[in-house]
N, C-alpha and C positions, 0 to 999 in steps of 0.2 A: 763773762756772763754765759751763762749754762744754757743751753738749748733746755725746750722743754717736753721731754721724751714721755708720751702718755705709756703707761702701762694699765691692767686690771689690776688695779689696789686690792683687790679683793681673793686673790691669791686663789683661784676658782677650785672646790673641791676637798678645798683643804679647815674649810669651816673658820668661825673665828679666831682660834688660832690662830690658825694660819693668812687673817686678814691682820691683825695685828702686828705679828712678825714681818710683813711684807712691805709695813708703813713706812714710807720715806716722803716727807714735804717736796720736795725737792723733783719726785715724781708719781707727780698727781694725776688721774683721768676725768673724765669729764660726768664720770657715774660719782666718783666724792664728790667732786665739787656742785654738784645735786642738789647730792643727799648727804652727806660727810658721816651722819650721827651713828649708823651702824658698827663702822671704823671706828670712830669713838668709843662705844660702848663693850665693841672686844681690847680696844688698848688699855679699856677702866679695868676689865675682868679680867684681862689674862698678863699685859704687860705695861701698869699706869706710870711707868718712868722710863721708857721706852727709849733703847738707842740706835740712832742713825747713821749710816757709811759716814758724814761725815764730823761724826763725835761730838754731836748734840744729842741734848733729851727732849722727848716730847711728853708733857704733864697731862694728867686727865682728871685726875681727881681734884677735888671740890677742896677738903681740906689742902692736900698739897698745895693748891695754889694761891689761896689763901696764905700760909705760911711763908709762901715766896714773898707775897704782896706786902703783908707787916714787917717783911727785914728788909730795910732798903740798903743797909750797909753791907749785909752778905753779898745780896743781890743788886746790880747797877743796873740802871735803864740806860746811863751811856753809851751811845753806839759809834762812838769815833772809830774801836777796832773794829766794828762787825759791819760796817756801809762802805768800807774802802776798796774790798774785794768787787763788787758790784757797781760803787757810784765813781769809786776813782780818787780826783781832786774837783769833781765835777760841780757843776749848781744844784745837784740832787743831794749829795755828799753835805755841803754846804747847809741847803736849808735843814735837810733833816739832823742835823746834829748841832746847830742854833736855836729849833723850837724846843716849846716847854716839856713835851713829852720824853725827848732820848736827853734827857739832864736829871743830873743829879743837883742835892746841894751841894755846897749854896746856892748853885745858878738856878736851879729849879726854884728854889725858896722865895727866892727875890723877883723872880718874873712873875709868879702864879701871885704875889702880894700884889702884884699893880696889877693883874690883872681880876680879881678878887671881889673892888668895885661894881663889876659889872655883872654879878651873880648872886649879889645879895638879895635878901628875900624883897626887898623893899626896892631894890631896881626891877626884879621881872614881874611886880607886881604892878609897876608904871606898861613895864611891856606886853601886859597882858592884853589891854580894849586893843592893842594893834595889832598881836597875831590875830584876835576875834574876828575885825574887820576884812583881813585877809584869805581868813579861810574862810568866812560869809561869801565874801566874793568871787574864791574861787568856785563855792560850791554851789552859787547864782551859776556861773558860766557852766556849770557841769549841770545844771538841771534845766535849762536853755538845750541841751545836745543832748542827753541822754543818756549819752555815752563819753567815757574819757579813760586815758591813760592816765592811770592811778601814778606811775611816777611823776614823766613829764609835765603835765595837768594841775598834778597837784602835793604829792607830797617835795619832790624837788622844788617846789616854785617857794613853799614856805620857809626854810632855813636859806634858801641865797636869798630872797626879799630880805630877812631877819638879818641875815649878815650883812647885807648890802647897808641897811639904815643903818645897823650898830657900827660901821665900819666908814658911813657916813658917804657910799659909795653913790654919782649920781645914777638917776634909774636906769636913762639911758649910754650907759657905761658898764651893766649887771652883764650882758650878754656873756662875755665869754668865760666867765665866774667858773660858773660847774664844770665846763671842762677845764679849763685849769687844776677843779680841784682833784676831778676822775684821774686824770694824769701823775699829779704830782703821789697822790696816794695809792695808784697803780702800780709806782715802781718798789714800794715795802711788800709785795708777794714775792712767795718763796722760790719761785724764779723767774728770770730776768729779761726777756727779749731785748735787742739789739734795738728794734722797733721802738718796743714800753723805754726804752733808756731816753731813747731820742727825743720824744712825746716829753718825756719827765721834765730831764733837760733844758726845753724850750720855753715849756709851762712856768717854771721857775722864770727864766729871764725874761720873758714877757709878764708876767704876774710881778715881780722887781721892779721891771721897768717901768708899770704901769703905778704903783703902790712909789717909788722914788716923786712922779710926778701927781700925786694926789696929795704929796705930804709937803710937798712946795705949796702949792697950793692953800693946804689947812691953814701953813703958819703965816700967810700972808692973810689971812681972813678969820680974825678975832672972834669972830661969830660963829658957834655952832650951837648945836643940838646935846645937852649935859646929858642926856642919854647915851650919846656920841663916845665908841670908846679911842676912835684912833684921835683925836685931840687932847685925852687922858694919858696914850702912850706917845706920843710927838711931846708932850710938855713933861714926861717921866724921860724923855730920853737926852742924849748928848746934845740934838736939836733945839731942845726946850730948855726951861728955865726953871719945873718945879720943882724940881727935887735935887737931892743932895747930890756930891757926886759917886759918893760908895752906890748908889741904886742908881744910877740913871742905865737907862739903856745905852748900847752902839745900836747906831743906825742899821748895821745888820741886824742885831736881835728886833728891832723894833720891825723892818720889813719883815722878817721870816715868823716872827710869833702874829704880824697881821693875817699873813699866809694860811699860819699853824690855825687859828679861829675862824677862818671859813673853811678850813680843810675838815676840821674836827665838829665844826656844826653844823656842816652839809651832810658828810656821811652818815653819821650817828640819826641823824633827825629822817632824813632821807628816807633810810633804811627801816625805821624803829616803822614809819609811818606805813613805808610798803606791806615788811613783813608783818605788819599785826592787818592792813587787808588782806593779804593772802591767808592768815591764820581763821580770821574771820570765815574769809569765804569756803576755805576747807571745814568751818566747820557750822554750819548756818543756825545750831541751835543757839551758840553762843552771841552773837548776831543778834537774836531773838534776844535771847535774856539779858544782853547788854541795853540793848535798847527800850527796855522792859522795866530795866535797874541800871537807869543814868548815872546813878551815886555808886556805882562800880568798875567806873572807869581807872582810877588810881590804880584800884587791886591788876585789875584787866591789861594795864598798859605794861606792869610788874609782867603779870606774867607772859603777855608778849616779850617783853626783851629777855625773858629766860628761855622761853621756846625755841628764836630767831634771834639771838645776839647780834646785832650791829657790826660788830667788833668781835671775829672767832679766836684773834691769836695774837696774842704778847710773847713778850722777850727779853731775860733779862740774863746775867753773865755774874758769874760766880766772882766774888770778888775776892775770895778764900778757902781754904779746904772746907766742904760742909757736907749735911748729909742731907737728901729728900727723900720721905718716901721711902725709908729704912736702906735705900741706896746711897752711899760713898761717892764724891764727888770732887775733883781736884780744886785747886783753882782757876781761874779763867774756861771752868767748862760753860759753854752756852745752851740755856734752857729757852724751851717755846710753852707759851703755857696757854692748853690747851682752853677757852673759856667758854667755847660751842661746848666742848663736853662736860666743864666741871657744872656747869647748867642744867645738864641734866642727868647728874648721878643720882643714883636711887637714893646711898648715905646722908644726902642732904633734902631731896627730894622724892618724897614718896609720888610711886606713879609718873616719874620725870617724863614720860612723853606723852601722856595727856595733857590736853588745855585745861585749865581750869581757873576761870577767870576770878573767883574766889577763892585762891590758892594763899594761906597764913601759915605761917612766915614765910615770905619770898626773898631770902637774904642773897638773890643772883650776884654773877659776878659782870654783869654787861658793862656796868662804867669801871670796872679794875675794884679795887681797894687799897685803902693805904694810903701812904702822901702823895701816890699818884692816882686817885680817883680822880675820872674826867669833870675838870674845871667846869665845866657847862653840861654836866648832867641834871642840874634843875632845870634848869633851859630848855632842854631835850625835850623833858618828860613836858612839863608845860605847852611846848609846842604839839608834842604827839596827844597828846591829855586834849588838849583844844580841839584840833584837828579830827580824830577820832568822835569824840562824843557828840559833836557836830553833823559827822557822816554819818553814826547812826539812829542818832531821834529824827534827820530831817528824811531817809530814805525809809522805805521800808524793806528793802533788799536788794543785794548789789550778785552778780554773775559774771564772770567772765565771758566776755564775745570774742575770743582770739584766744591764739597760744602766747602766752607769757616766754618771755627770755631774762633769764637769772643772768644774774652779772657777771659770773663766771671765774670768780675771785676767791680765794682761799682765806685768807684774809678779813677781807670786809663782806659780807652775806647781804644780797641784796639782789636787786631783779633792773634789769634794764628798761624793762618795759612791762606794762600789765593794764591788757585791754578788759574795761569791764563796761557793763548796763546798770546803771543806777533807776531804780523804781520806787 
């Protein structure tokens, strides 16, 4: 595990060129991790296949990644060779190469099947009156203060609640959720503290521990909630009794994909909810006009997650000799594909760093594409869709009273904290 040596990314004097040439993940400063989108936009312009000391590529373009995304046989999401350097034989190594995301087929095929149920339009349309009730409530207690931490307060509260009942978790047992989930998906940044390993590490065997004893539990009590998914994967698994045995789950896959769905629906949801306040707030006419033109939230939440993707960086591994991006590539080369920037290339997006909440076609790439689009990207938007349209027909304007702290992750794009005034 690499120390994490800040440099000026920005290669001072040398203009964009010379900020693209100087790009390396690996050493990052606290000025990209910001604002990243600059770097981006000299990588698009001057070097969009970009290579790094250590004989990766970094993708920027819109098409490019794209074309990564529709060949899943050139391109593997498998990350058995690429997490052993950093995770070891560890519990971090473990989970992240058991969930759905770093699998390929079959394994990929047969997990995201049983889990599938729980996304269809006609499940989250049961799940809808109960995110409503949740963010009423939360946004009772935010109008009771006046004032609230837009994560803590409120966008975090909604996808662990949401994972929590889908997961079947009781309430008073939700507490240590988000960290576990901040940790475990701490350690997939492009470098690795000794610290972040240990945190990782733990988070899993606690998060194991605790998910081994809720699923004794389930199968000892007939009874749940058919909205309930982890009684669907306990009775899909070696555990259970409903399915065949070509698809049942191991008992690993079934802890580590429970893991992977609150990991994957805190972040994402988290995130989508922060960053479209902040877009908001930086820019108050939209605000205005959002709240103005209710029936524009759909458009609106698109183009939040183009502006502030959730999710800035994928990864996948040449399975063959191929070529991207009119560049030559061996096989087993490792690509990072950049999704902060293919969001906002001009080629695909006119005026890509304007908001503009009635932006048609908004074909972003926030949830991937391909057999790996994020399984609970309805879900997401639903929650953020809820949540949003809610904050703003009930307020008439929201300001920040505090300095905001960004999460400080390369990776996942998001804010730690963000103090505002609700009026």
């Amino acid at each position: 595990m690499a120390a994490n040596i800040a440099i000026r990314t920005s290669a001072a004097g040398t203009g964009d060129r010379g900020l693209a040439a100087a790009f390396d993940l690996k050493r990052l400063d606290r000025v990209f991790l910001d604002d990243p989108y600059p770097t981006y936009r000299a990588l698009r312009e001057h070097d969009p296949v970009h290579p790094m000391p250590d004989g990766s590529y970094f993708l920027t373009r819109y098409d490019d990644l794209v074309e990564v995304y529709r060949d899943a046989k050139t391109w593997s999401s498998d990350k058995k060779i690429d997490f052993k350097p950093n995770f070891g034989d560890s519990l971090l190594y473990e989970h992240h190469t058991t969930s759905l995301v770093f699998n390929d087929p079959p394994v990929h095929t047969r997990v995201r099947k049983l889990l599938g149920p729980t996304f269809t339009p006609r499940a989250l349309m049961a799940l809808q009156p109960r995110i409503e009730t949740l963010v009423d409530r939360l946004l009772d207690a935010a109008a009771a203060r006046g004032s609230i931490d837009v994560i803590d307060d409120f966008a975090a509260a909604i996808p662990v609640q949401l994972i929590g009942d889908l997961l079947g978790i009781p309430d008073d047992e939700r507490g240590p959720l988000r960290s576990w989930s901040l940790a475990i998906l701490g350690a997939l940044e492009p470098v690795l503290s000794k610290e972040q390993f240990d945190i990782g590490v733990r988070a899993v065997a606690e998060f194991k521990a605790y998910l081994r004893d809720l699923v004794a539990r389930r199968t000892r009590d007939s009874a749940h909630d058919e909205r309930e998914i982890l009684s669907t994967l306990v009775a899909a698994s070696e555990l259970g009794d409903a399915a065949g045995s070509r698809d049942r789950l191991s008992e690993l896959e079934l802890l580590h994909n429970c893991i992977f769905l609150l990991n994957a629906g805190h972040e994402t949801t988290t995130n989508l909810i922060g960053n479209s306040v902040h877009l908001l707030v930086e820019n108050p006419d939209a605000w205005r006009d959002l709240a103005t033109h209710p029936e524009l939230i759909g458009s609106a939440a698109e183009e939040f997650l183009r502006m502030e993707s959730s999710n800035q960086l994928g990864n996948r591994r040449a399975t063959c000799d191929t070529k991207i991006g009119g560049r030559k590539l061996p096989a087993n080369t490792y690509v990072h594909l950049g999704i902060g920037a293919a969001n906002r290339d001009p080629a695909q997006f006119p005026d890509p760093d304007r908001l503009d909440i009635r932006r048609h076609p908004n074909r972003h790439l926030a949830f991937g594409s391909g057999i790996h689009t994020c399984a609970g990207n309805s879900l997401a938007r639903m929650e953020g869709q809820v949540a949003l349209h809610k904050l703003v027909t009930r307020f008439k304007s929201i300001e920040r009273v505090g300095e905001f702290v960004r999460g400080g992750r390369a990776r996942f794009r998001g804010f730690r904290h963000y103090p505002v005034a609700l009026r």
